[in-house]
N, CA and C atoms as a LAMMPS dump frame, in Angstrom:
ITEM: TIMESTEP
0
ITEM: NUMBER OF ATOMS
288
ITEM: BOX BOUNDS ff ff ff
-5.0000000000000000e+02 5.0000000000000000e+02
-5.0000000000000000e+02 5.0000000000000000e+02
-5.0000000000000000e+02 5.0000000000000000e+02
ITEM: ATOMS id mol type element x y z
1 1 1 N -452.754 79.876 453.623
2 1 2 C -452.639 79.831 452.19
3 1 3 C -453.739 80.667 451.57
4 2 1 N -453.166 81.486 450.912
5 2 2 C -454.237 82.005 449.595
6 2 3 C -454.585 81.192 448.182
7 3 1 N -455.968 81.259 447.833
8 3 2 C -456.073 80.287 446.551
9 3 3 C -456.567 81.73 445.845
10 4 1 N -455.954 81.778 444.338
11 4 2 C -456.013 82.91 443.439
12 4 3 C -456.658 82.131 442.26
13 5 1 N -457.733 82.443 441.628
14 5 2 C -457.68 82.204 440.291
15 5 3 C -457.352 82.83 439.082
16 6 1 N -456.149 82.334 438.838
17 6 2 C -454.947 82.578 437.418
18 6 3 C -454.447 81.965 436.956
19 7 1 N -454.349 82.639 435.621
20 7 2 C -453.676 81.331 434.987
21 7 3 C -452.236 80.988 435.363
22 8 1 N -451.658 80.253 435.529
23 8 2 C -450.248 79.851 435.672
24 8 3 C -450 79.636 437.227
25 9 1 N -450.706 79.906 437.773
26 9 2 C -450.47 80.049 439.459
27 9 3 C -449.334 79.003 440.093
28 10 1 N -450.167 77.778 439.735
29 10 2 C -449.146 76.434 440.317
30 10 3 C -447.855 76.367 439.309
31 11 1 N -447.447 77.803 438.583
32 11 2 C -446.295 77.155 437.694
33 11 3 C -445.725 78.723 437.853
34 12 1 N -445.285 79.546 438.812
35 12 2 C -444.868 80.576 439.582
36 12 3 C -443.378 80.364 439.721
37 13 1 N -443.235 79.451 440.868
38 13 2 C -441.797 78.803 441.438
39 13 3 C -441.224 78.617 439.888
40 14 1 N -441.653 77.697 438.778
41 14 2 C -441.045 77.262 437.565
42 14 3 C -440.626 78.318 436.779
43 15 1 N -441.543 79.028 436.183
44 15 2 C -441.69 80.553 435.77
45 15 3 C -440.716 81.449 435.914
46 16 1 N -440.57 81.61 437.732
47 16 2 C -439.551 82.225 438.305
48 16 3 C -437.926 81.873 438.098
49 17 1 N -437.916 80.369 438.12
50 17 2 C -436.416 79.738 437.831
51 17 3 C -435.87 79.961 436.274
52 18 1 N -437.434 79.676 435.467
53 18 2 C -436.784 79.852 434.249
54 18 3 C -436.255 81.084 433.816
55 19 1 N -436.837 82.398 433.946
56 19 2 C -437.213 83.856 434.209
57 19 3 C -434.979 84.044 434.724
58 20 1 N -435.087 83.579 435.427
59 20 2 C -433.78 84.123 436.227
60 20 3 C -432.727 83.514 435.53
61 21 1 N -432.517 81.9 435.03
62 21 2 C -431.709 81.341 433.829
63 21 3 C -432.101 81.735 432.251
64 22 1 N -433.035 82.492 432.172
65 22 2 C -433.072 83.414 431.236
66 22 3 C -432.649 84.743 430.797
67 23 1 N -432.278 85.058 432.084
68 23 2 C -431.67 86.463 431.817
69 23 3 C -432.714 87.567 431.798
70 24 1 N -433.926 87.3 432.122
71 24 2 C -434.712 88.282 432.365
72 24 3 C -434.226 89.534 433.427
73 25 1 N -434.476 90.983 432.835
74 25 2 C -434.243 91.506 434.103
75 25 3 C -435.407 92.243 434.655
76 26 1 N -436.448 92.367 434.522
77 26 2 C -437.127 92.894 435.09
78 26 3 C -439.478 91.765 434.914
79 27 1 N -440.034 92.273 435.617
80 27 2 C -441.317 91.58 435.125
81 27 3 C -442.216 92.546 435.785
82 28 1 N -443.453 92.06 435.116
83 28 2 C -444.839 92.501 436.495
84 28 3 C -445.273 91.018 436.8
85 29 1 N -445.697 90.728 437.865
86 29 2 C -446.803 89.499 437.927
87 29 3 C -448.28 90.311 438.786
88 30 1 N -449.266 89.85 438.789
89 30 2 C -450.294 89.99 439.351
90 30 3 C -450.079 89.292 440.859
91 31 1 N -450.258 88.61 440.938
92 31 2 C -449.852 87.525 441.802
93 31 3 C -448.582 86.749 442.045
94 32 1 N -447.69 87.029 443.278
95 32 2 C -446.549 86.253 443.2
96 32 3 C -446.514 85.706 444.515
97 33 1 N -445.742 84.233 444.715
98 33 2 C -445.559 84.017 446.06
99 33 3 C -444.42 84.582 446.168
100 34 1 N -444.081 84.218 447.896
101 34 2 C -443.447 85.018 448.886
102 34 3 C -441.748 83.796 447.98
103 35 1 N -442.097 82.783 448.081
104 35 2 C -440.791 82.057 447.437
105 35 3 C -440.303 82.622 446.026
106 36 1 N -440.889 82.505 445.148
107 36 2 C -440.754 82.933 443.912
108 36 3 C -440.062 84.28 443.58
109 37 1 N -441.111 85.235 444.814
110 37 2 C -440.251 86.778 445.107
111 37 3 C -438.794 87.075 445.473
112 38 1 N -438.477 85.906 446.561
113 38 2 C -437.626 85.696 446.595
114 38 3 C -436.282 85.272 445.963
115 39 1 N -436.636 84.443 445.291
116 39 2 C -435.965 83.431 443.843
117 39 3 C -435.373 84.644 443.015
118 40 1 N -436.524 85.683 442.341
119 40 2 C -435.996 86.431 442.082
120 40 3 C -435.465 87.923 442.468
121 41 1 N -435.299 88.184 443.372
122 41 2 C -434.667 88.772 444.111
123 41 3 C -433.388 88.785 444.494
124 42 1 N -433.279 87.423 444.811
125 42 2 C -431.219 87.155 445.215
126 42 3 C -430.941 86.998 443.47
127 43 1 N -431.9 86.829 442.562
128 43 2 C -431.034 87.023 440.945
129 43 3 C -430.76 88.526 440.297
130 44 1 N -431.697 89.438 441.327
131 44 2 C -431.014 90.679 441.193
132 44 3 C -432.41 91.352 439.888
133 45 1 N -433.759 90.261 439.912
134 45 2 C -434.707 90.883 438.637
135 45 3 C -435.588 92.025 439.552
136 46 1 N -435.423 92.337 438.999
137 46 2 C -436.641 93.722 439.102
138 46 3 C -437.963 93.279 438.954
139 47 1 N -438.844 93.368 439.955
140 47 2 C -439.977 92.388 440.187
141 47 3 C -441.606 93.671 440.49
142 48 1 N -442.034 93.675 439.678
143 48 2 C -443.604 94.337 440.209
144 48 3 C -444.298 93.799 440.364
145 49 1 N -445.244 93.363 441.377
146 49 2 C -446.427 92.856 441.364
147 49 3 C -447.388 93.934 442.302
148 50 1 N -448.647 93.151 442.365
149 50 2 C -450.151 93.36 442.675
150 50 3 C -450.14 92.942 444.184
151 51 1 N -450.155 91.488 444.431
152 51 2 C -450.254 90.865 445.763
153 51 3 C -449.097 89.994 445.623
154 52 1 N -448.348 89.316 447.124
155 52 2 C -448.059 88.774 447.525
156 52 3 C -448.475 87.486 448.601
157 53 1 N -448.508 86.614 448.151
158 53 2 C -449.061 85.29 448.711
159 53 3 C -447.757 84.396 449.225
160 54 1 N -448.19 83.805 450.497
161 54 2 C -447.327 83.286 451.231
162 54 3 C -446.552 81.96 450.485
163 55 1 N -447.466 81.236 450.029
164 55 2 C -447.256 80.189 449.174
165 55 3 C -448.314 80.123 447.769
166 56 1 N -448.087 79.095 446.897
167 56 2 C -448.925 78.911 446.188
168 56 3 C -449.678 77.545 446.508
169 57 1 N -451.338 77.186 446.079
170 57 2 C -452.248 76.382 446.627
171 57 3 C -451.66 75.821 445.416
172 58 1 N -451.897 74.437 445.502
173 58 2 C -451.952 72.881 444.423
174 58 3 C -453.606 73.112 443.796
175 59 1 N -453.714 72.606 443.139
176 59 2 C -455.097 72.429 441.903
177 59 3 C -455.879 72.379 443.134
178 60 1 N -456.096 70.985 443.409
179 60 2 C -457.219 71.046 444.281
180 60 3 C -457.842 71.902 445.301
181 61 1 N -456.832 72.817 445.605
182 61 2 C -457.314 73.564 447.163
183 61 3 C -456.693 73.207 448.377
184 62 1 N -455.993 71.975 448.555
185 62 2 C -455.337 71.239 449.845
186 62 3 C -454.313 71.639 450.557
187 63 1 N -453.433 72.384 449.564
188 63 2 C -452.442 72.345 450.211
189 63 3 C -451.479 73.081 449.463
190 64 1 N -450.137 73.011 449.656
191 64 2 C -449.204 74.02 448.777
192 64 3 C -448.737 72.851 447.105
193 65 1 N -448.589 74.062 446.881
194 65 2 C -448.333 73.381 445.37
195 65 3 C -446.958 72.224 445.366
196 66 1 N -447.047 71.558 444.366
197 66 2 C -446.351 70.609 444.555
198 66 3 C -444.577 71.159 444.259
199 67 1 N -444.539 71.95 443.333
200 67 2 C -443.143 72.225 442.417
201 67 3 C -442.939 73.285 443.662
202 68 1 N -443.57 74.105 444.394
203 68 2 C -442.737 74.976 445.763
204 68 3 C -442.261 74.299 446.409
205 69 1 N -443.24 73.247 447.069
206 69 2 C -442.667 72.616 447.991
207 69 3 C -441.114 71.578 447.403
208 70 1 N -441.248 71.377 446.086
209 70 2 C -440.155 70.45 445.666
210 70 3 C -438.799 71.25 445.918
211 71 1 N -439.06 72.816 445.584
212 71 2 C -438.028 73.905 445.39
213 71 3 C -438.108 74.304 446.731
214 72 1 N -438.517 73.828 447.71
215 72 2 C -438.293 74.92 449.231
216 72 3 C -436.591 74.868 449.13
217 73 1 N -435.922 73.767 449.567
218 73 2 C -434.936 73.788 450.026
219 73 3 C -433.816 74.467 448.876
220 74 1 N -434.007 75.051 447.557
221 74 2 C -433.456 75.255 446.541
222 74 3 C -433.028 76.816 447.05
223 75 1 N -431.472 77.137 446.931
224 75 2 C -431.417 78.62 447.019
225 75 3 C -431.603 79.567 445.795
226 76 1 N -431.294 78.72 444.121
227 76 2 C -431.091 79.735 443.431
228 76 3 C -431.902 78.599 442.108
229 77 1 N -432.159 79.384 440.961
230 77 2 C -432.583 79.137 439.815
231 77 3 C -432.21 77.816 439.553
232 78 1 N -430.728 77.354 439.448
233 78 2 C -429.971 76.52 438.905
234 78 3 C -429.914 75.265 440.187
235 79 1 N -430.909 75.386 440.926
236 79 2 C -430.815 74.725 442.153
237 79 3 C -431.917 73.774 441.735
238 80 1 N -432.981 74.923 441.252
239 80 2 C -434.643 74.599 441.149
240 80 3 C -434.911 73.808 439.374
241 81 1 N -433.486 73.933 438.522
242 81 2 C -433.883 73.227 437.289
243 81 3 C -433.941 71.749 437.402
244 82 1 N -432.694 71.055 438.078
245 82 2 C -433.034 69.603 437.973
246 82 3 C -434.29 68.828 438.392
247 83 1 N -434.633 69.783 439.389
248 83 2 C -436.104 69.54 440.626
249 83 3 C -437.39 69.159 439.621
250 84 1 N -437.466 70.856 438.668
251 84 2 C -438.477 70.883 437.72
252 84 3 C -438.615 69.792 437.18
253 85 1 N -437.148 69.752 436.237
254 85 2 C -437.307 69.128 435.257
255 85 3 C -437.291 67.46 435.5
256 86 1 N -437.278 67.004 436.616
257 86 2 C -437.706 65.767 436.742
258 86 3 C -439.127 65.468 437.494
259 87 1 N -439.661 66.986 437.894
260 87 2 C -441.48 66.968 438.046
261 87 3 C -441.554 66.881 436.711
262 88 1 N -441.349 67.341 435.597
263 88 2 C -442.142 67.867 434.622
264 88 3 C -442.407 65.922 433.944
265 89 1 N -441.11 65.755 433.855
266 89 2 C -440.952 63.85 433.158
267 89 3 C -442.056 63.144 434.327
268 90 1 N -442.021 63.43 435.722
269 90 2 C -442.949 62.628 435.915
270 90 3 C -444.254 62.455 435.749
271 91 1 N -444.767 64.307 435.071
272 91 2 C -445.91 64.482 435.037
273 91 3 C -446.497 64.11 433.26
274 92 1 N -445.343 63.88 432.896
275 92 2 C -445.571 63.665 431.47
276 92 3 C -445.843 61.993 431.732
277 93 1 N -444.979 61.514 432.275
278 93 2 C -445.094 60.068 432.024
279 93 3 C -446.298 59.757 432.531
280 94 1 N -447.437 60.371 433.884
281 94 2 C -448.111 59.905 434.42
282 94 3 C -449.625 60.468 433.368
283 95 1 N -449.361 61.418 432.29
284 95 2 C -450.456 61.555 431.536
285 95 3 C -450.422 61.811 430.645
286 96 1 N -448.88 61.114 429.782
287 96 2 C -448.851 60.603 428.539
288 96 3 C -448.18 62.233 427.833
């Protein structure tokens, strides 16, 4: 694992899903993981970046982020919204 400091890092995979049910067609990122690249790739976006990172690290440093690992098994955008969007309610409910 690579740990990057940027803003948005642990919110890549999300970014990426929304990005592709948005109709985006093209981006730069500085930093992208190897999943996310992917994600958008089979949506057909036109993708520039800087580096490529295997995964993305979680806040602390431990380990892979939580919302990749939720989305591993996800093939496409519309795979990865219900996933999000019931991290996002749990993360709301757990800090208001």
């Amino acid at each position: 694992m690579t740990k990057h400091k940027n803003v948005a890092l642990d919110e890549l995979r999300i970014l990426a899903a929304l990005m592709v049910l948005g109709g985006v067609e093209g981006l730069f990122a500085d930093v992208v993981s190897r999943p996310a690249l992917e994600l958008l790739a089979g949506a057909g976006i036109a993708v520039e970046y800087t580096v490529v990172v295997p995964n993305i690290v979680n806040r602390a440093g431990t380990g892979t982020c939580p919302v990749e690992q939720l989305c591993a098994g996800a093939a496409s955008a519309a795979e990865c919204l219900p996933l999000i969007e019931g991290f996002m309610q749990k993360m709301k409910e757990r800090h208001g």
